[in-house]
N, C-alpha and C positions, 0 to 999 in steps of 0.2 A: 504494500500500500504506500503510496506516494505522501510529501507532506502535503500536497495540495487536497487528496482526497479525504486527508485526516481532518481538515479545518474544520468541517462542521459537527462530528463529533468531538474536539476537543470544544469550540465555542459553546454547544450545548452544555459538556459538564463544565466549564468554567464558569457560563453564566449560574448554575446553579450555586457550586459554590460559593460563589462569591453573594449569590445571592440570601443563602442561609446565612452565612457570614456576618452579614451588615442587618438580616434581618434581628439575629441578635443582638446587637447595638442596639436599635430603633425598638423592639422592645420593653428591654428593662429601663432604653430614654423616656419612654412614655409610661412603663411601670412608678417612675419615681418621677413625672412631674416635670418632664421636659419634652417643651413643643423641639418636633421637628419640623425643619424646612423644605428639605432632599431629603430624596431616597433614590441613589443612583447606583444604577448596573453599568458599571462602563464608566468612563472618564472623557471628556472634552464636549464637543459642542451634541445635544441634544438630538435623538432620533425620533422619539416620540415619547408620551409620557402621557399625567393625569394630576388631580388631582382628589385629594381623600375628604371627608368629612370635617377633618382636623385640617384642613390647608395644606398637608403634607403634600409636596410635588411629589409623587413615584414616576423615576423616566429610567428609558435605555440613551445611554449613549456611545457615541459613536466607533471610539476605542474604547473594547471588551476586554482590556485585561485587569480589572479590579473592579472597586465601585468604591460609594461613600457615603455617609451619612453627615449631614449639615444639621446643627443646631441651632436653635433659633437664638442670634445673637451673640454668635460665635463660627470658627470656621468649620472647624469639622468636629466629630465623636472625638478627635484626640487630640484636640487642640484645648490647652487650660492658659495659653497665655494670650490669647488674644483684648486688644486695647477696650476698656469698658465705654462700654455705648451709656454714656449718659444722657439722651435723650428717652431711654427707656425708662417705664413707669416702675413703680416699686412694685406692682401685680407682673409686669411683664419680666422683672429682674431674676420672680422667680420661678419662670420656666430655663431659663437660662440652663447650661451645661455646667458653667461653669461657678455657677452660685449656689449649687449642692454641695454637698458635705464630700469630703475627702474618699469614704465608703460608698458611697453614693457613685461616685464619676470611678471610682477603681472597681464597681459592678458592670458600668457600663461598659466601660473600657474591653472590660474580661470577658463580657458576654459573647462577643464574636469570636474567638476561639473557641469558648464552650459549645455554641450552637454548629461549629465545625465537629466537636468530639461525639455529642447529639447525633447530628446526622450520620454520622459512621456507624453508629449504634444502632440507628432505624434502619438503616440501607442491608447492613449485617445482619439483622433480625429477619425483613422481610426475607434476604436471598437465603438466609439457613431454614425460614419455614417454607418456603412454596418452592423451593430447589434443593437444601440440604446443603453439608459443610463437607468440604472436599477433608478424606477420612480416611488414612493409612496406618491400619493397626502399629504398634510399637515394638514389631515381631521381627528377626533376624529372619531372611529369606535366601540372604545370599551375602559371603564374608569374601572381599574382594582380594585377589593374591597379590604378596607384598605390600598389604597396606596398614595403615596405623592399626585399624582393627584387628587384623589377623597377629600382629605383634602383641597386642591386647590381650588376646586369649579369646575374643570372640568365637561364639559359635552359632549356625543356624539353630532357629526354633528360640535362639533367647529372647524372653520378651523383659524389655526396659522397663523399668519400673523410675529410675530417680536420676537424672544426671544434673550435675555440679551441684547439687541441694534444690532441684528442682522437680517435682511431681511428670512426669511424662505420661501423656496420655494417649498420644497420636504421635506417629512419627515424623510428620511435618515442626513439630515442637522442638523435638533433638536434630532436624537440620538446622530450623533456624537459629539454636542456642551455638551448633557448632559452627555454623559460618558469621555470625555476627561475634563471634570469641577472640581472643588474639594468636590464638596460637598453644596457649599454656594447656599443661595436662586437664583431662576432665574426666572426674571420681565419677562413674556410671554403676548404678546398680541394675543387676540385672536377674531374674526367675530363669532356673535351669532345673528342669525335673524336680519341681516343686520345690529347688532350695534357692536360698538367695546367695548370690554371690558379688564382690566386689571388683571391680575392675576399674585398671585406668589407660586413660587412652590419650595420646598427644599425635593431636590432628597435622595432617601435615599437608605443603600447599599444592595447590594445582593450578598450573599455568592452562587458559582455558583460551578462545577467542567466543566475543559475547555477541549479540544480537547484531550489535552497529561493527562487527568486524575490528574491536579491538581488542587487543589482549590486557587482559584481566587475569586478578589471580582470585580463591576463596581459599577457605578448608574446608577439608576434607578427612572422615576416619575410615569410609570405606566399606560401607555395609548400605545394603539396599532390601526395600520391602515391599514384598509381590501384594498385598493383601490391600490395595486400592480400593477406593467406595466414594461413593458420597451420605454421609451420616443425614437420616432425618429428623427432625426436632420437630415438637410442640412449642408455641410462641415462649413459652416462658423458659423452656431450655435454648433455644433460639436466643432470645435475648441474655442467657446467661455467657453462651458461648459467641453472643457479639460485643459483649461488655470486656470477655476475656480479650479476644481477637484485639479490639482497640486496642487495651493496654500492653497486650504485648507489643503489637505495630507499632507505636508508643516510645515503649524503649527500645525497641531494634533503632528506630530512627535514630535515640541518642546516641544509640552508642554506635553504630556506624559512622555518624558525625563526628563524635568521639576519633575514632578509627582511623579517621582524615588527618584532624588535627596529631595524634601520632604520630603518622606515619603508617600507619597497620593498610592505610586504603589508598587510594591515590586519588587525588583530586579531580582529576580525569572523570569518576565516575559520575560528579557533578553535574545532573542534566538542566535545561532550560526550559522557555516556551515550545521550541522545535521539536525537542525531544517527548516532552511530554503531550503533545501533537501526535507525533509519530505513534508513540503509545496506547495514544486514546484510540485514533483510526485500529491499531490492532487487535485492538480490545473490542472496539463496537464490531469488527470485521469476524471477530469471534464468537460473537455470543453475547443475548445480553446480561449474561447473568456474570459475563466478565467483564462488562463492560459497567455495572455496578459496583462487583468487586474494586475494579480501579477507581471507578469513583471515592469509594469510602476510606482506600489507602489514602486519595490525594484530600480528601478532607481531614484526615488525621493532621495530614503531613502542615498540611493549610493552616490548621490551628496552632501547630508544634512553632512552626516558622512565626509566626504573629507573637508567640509567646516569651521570643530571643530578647533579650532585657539590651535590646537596642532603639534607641532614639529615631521614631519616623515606624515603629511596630508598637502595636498594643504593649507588648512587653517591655518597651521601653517606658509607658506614662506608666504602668502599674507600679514601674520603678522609683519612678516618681513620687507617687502617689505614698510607697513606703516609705521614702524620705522624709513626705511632709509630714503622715503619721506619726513617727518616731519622733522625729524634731518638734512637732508642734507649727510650723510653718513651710508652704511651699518654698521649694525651690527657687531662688530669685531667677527674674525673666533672661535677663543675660546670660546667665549659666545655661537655662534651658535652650534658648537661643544657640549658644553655642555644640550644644549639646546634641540638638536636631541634623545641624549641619554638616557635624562626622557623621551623623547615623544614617542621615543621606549620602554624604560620600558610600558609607560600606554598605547601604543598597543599592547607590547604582553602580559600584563597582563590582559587585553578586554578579549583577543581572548582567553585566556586562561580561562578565569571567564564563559565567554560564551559556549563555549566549554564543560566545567565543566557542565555549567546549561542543555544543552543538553545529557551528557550521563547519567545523575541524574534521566530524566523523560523517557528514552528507556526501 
């Protein structure tokens, strides 16, 4: 699939998420008493739009890669320094954003990653009840020759019960503990003709070439399991096992991140818009139930990124927000001031790095 044929399956799920995104904002803005202005999908000049009951404008615009929320008498959801309109009335002062309490604007702020971690949750729920949860018993099926496993003591038929202090349930759970690891031994318990037995294994690496034809490394310990399924669930194990799902996807994220800044990963792996383009076409070309799936990775992923206690992301004002808490007063504007304008630097130089990394492998 071309990147041209991927645009409109990537613009559909970006508009979504970005759409839940901001609708969490505008939510708990109006839970706690703040007029909204905007409600935009999209960034620049206007495509089409409305208006609500409340005066709120809901529009799309014209560039689709974010969107935003404007407060009435202020610039945006993450904006706390903006110059006080003194023509406003002391009733109109207090719809304000920025005339809330410190808890108050660090709810809102927060809301739009949480309404990302929400939707992951729903998305995951619906596809494990009226699809089921991709499901590979935690069964030895086959111990690969010369590989970490077999140095191990592995054997077929063992079923995993616990690796590195972690319950295993499915053998998708000990891939992803072992490739998202660095490397170091990992203490696996394992059921052998009813007894339990202890093993350790130290994963070792594999030079692979990936999707976009580059070489990439993971680990690897060398054991594979024939016993493939799709699990089906009732809504409320559904929802147990999208609750998990998240959390796990979660911290894979970090620590992959993690991974990078090491040295364990290569920056390389860093994808952008093109890429995640390219992705989404694959996804929707596949199925829609993976093309859900991918939806609710990148809402995870959506929320995690906003959450970076960087200047110009939610994570940075919640930053804030701790400061003034703790101190008893905001941030003076200059500091923040200055503060916004690295944070803009290291997002556009992300997006620009990423970007970069994307037309590198085309």
């Amino acid at each position: 699939m071309t990147i041209i044929s991927s645009i409109p399956a990537f613009l559909i799920l970006l508009t979504i998420l970005v759409f839940f995104h901001e609708l969490g904002h505008y939510w708990i803005a109006r839970k706690n008493g703040v007029k909204v202005d905007v409600f935009s999908v999209g960034f620049g000049p206007e495509l089409f739009g409305f208006y609500d009951k409340n005066q709120t404008r809901w529009k799309f615009s014209i560039i689709p890669l974010g969107g935003y929320v404007k407060m009435f008498g202020d610039a945006d959801v993450t904006s706390s320094t903006s110059a006080e309109n003194s023509a406003l009335s002391p009733e109109e002062l207090k719809t304000t954003f920025k005339n809330k309490s410190v808890g108050q604007r660090a709810a809102i702020v927060a809301a739009g990653p949480i309404a990302n971690f929400i939707l992951a949750i729903v998305l995951f729920t619906g596809l494990y009840s009226f699809v089921g949860q991709p499901y590979s018993a935690a069964v030895v099926a086959k111990v690969m020759e010369n590989s970490a496993a077999e140095a191990a003591g592995f054997q077929i038929n063992d079923k995993i019960i616990e690796a590195a202090g972690t319950k295993i349930d499915r053998f998708e759970q000990l891939q992803r503990l072992v490739q998202l690891g660095s490397g170091e031994p990992i203490d696996v318990v394992v059921e052998r003709n009813s007894s339990v037995i202890n093993l350790t294994v130290k994963p070792k690496v594999d030079i692979y070439t990936d999707h976009n034809g580059r070489e990439a490394k993971r680990w690897l310990i060398g054991i594979q399991s024939d016993q493939s399924s799709v699990k089906a669930h009732d809504f409320l194990s559904a929802f147990r096992a999208a609750v998990v799902e998240t959390y796990d996807v979660s911290i894979g994220t970090f620590k992959a991140i993690g991974q990078i800044f090491n040295g364990h990963r290569s920056v390389k792996e860093l994808g952008g818009p093109i890429q995640i383009a390219k992705i989404s076409g694959m996804a929707a070309e596949a199925g829609i139930e993976y093309y859900i799936g991918w939806m609710a990775v990148l809402s995870i992923n959506l929320g995690l990124l906003n959450l970076l206690p960087v200047p110009m992301l939610d994570g940075g004002h919640l930053l804030f927000y701790i400061i003034e808490a703790v101190s008893g007063k905001p941030l003076n504007e200059r500091a923040q001031e200055y503060c916004f304008r690295i944070g803009l630097t290291l997002v556009l130089s992300l997006m620009l790095f990423v970007t970069w990394n994307d037309l590198w492998i085309m």
